[in-house]
C-alpha positions in Angstrom: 0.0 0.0 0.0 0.9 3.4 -0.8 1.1 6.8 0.5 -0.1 9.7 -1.7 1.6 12.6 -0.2 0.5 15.1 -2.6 -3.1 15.5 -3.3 -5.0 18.8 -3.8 -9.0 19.6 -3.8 -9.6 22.1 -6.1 -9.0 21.6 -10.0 -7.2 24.8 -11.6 -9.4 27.0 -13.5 -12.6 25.0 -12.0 -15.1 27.8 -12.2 -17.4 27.7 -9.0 -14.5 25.7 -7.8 -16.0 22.3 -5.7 -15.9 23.2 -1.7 -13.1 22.2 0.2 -15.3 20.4 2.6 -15.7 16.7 3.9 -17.7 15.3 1.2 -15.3 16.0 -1.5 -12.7 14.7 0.8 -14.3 11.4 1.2 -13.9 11.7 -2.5 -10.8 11.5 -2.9 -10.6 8.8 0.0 -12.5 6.5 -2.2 -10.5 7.0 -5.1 -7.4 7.2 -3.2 -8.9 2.8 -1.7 -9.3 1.3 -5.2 -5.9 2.6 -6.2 -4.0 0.9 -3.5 -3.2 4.2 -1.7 -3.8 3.9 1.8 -3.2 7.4 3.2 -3.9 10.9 1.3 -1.9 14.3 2.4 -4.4 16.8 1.3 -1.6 19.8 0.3 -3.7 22.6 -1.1 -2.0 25.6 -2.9 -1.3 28.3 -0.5 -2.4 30.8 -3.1 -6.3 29.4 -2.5 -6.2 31.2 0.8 -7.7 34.4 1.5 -5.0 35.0 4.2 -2.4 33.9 2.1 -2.8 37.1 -0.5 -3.3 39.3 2.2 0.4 38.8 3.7 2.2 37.4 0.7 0.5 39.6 -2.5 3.5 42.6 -2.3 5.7 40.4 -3.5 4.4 41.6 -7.1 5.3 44.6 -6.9 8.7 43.9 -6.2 9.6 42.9 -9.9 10.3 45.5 -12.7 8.0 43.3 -15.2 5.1 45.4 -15.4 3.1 42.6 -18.2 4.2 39.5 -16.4 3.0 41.6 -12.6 -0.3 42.0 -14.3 -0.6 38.4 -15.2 -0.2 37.1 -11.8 -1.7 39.5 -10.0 -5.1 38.7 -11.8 -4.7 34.5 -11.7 -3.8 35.3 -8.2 -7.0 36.7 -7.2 -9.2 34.4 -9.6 -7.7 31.5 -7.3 -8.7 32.6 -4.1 -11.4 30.5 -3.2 -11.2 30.1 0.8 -10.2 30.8 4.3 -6.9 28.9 5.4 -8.6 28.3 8.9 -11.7 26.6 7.0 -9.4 24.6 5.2 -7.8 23.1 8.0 -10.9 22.5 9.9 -12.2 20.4 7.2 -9.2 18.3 7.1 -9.3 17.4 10.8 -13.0 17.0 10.9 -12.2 14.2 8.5 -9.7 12.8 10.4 -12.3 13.1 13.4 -14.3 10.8 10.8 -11.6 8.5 11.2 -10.7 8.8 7.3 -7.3 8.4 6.6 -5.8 11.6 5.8 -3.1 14.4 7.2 -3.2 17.9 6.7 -1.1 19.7 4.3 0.1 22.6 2.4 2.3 23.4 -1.1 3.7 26.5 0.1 5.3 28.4 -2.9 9.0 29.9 -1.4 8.8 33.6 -2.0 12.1 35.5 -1.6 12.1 38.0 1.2 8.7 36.7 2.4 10.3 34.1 4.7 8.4 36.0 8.2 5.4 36.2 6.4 5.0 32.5 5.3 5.9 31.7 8.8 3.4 33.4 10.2 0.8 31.9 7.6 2.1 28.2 8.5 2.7 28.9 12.5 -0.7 28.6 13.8 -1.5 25.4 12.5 -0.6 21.7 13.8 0.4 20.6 10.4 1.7 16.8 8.9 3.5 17.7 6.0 4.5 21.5 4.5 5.6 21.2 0.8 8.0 23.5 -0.5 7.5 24.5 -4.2 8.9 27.0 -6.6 6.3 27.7 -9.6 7.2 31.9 -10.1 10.5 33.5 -10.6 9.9 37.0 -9.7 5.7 37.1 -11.2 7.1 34.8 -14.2 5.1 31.5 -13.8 7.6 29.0 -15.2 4.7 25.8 -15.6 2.1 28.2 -16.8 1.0 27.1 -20.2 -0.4 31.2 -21.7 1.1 33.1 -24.4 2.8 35.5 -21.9 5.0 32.7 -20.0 5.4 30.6 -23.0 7.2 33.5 -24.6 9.3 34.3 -21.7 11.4 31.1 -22.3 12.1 32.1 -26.0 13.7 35.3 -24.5 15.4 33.7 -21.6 18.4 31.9 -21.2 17.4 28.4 -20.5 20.7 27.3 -18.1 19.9 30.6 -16.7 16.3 29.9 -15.8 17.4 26.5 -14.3 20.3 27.9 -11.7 18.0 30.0 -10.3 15.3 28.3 -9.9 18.0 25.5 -7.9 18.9 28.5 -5.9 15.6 29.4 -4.9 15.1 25.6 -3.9 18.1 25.9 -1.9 17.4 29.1 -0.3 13.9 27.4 0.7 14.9 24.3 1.9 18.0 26.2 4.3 15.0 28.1 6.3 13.4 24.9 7.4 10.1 25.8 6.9 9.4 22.4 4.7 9.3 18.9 4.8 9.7 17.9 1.4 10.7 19.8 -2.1 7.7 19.4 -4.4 8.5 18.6 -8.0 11.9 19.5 -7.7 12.8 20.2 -11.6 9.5 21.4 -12.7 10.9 24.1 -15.2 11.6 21.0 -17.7 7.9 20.7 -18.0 7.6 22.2 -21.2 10.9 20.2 -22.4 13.2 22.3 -21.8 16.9 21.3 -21.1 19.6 22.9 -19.0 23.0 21.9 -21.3 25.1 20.5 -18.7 22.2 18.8 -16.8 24.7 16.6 -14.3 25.9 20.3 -12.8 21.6 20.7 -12.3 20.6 17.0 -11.1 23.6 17.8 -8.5 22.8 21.1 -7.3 19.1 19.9 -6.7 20.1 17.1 -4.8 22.4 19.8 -2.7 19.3 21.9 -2.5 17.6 19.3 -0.8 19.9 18.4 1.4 20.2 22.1 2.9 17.0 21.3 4.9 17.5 18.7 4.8 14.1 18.1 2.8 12.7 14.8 1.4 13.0 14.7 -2.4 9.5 14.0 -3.9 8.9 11.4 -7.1 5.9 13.6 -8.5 4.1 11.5 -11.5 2.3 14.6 -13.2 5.2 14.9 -15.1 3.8 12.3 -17.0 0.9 14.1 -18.2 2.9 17.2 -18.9 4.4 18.5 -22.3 7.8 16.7 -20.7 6.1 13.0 -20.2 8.1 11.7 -17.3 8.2 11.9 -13.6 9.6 14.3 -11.8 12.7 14.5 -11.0 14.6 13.2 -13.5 16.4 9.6 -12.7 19.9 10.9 -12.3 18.3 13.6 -9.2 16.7 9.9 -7.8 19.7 8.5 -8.0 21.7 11.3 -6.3 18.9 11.4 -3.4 19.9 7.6 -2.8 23.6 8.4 -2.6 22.9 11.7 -0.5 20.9 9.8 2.1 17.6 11.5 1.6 14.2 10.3 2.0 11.4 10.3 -0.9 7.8 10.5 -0.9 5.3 9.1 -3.5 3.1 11.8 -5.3 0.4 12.4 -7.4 -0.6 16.1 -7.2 -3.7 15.3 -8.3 -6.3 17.4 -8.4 -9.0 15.2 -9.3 -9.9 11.9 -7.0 -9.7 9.7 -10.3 -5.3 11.0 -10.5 -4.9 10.1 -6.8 -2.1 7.6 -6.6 -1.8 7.6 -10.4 1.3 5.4 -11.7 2.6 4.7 -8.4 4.3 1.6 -9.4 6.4 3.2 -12.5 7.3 5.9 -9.5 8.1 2.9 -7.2 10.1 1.0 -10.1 12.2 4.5 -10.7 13.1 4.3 -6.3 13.9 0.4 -6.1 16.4 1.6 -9.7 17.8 4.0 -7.8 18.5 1.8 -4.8 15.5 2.9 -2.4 13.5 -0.4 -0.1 11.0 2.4 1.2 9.9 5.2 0.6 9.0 8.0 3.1 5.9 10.1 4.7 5.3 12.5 7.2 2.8 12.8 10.2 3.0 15.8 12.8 6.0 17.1 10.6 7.8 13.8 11.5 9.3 11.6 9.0 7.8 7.8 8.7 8.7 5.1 6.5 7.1 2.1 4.6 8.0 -0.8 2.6 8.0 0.3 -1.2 5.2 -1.9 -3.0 6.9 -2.5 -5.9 10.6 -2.6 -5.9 10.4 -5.7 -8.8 13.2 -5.8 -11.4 15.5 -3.8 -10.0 18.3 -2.6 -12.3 21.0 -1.0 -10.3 
């Protein structure tokens, strides 16, 4: 049995958006059963939160990209669709229901927000904080519109990658997370740093300035990209580094929740990983990968 570490409510763009509430919850509960998952983190997108813009929203005005400002500032706004503290009493009323989930958050790592972030997280008895980086400065690096699209034909692409590997290291160093979500997600669109060993290093040196878990994310599949993330040679590194892994999804649909576990656990056993981890009250637990079948290292 699996742990699905990763696991949102809402759908992007879902317009009302479904309630974060305990009937969708059991949704993805039932979804997560016949899929051999036995334990969901529910991580919703700090940017959902009406607390969350209030505290974090300056940060677009701190970039000199008027157009790309714009952009975010409006998604930003369109996404808001609850209060934090609703959110987390939903998730422990369904753990009062005795359904088998933990409460979690993909908390994007904002440069010079580091107080307010901790602020937003402190008040909360959390089992898992995910660190993510999606925006360099307001330019949203997964984002599939015109505007972001043509940022990378005017940016250099090595360029794009080192920073994004320093913001993961800067985030990891502050503690704040558990585990770095989708830990090379600027290849989504296909794009290639040229010396990728120097990046698939650096990431894994990233992680282990939290030291964070590394997570094996398999939405990469269903991106432009078509593989996990990270890449095999970042797995590989983890393995030699000492770090833990966690299984994900990030689905945000119940019928993506613990969607191609097995080639995820296939890419750990290759690697040299027996288990894989999760966390509970911010501490780390372990379990017996459930397929760690023709190994090949």
């Amino acid at each position: 049995m699996y742990v699905d570490s990763h696991v949102h409510l809402q759908p992007h763009g879902a317009k009302p958006p479904p309630a974060m509430d305990l009937e969708r919850i059991k949704l993805f509960v039932e979804a997560a059963q016949a899929n051999d998952v036995e334990k969901i983190a529910i991580t919703e997108h700090v940017f959902r939160f009406r607390e969350a813009y209030g505290s974090l929203s300056g940060w677009l005005q701190d970039d000199a990209q008027p157009e790309l400002s714009a952009v975010v500032h409006t998604y930003l706004k369109d996404q808001i669709s609850a209060n934090l503290v609703d959110y987390v009493r939903a998730v422990e009323e369904a753990k009062s229901h005795g359904l088998p989930v933990l409460l979690g958050l993909e908390l994007d790592w904002i440069p010079g927000r580091e107080a307010e972030l901790r602020a937003l997280v402190e008040p909360y008895d959390w089992d898992v904080i995910l660190g993510s980086v999606h925006w360099i400065g307001p330019w949203s690096i997964d984002s599939g519109s015109a505007i972001d699209l043509a940022e990378w034909e005017r940016r250099d692409v090595d360029a794009v990658f080192e920073t994004y590997v320093g913001m993961l290291r800067d985030a990891a160093a502050t503690g704040l997370f558990d585990v770095l979500a989708h830990p090379d997600l600027p290849k989504l669109h296909g794009h290639r740093p040229s010396r990728p060993g120097l990046i698939h290093a650096a990431l894994v040196e990233a992680a282990e300035a939290g030291p964070c878990a590394i997570e094996l994310n398999s939405n990469g599949y269903n991106k432009p990209v078509a593989e996990a993330y990270p890449a095999e040679p970042v797995i590989a590194g983890a393995y030699k580094a000492g770090l833990p892994i966690t299984l994900a999804s990030d689905a945000h649909t119940p019928d993506r929740v613990g969607e191609r576990f097995d080639d995820l656990a296939q890419l750990a056993a290759n690697a040299g990983y027996e288990t894989f981890a999760w966390f509970e009250s911010r501490k780390q637990r372990t379990a017996e990968l459930a397929s760690a079948v023709g190994r090949t290292k």
